[in-house]
N, C-alpha and C positions, 0 to 999 in steps of 0.2 A: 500576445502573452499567453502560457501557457498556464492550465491552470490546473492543479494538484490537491486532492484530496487527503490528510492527512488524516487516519481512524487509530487515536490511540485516549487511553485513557489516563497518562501519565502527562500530567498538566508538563514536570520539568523535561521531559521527554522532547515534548510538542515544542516547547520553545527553544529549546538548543537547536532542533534541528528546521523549526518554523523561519527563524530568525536568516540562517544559512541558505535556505531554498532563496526567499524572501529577497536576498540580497545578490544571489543570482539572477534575476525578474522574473521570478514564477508568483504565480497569483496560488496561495496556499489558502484552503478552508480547511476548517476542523469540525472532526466529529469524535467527539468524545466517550462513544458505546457504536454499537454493532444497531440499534434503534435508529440514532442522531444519522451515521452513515449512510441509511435505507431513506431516510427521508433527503438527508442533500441527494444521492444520485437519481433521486426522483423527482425534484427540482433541477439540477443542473447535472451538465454532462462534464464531467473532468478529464482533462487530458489522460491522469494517470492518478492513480489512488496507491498509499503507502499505506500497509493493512496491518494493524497488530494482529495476532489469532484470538489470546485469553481476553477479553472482554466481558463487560456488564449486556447482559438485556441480549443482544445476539453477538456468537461468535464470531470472530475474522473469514471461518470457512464458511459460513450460513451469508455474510456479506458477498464473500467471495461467489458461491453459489448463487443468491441473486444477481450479480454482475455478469455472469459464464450464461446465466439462460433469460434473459433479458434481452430482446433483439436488439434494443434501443444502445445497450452498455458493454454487449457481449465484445466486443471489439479494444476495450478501453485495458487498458495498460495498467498492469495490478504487479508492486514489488510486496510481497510478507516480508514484513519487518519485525522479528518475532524472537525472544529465548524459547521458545517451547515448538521445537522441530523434532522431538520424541515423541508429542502425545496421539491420541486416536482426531485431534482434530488435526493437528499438520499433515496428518495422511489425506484427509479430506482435503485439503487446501492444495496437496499435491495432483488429487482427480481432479481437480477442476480450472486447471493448468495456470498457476500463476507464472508469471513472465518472469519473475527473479525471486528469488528470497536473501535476505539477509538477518545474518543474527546479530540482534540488539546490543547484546554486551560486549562485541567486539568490532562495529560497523564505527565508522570516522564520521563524522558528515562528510569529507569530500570522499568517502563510500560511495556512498550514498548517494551527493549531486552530483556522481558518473555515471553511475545505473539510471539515475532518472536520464539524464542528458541523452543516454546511449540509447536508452530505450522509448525515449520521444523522436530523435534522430532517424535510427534505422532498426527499431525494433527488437536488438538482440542484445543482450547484457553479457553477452562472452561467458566464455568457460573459466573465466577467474572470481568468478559470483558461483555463490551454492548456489545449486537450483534443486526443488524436492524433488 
């Protein structure tokens, strides 16, 4: 079973799309700030982590950034899951190479459980996903 990090801080968020992985067989954790996130992927290793940017306590990109220089994580499989791909932190999230992005307010869940599938699969989310 694969297991997927979810870092958002929108409780209804997490479950619409919790609920959807969940029901696919993905083992989903949550972490609820850019803190919460730092401490699971320093307890456990995740298949793949779905990253909001705007967060409490540390950003998506300061997340993202610990996962990119981390030997241990630097390899794990990071989608931005994000409405804020204008600000000075989605450029940061763009240097520090996330694997897909998608925006929040117009992403389906089966979005969503293609990108993960695709990019646990064989790595590559296609050219029909934004990418930063």
């Amino acid at each position: 079973m694969k297991t997927i990090l979810f870092v958002e801080d929108d409780a209804n968020i997490v479950e619409i799309y919790r609920e959807g992985l969940l029901r696919e067989g993905f083992e989903v954790l949550i972490a609820e700030d850019g803190l919460a996130a730092m401490k699971s992927l320093h307890n456990t290793k995740p298949d793949l982590v779905i990253l909001d940017l705007i967060m409490p306590k540390f950003s998506g990109a300061e997340v993202l950034k610990f996962i990119r220089t981390n030997p241990a994580l630097k390899d794990t499989k990071v989608v931005v899951f994000s409405n804020d791909f204008l600000a000075e932190v989605a450029l940061d999230a763009k240097k520090l190479s996330a694997d897909a992005t998608l925006l929040k307010f117009t992403c389906t869940l089966e979005q969503l459980i293609n990108v993960v599938k695709t990019l646990l699969s064989d790595g590559h989310a296609g050219e029909e996903h934004l990418k930063l």
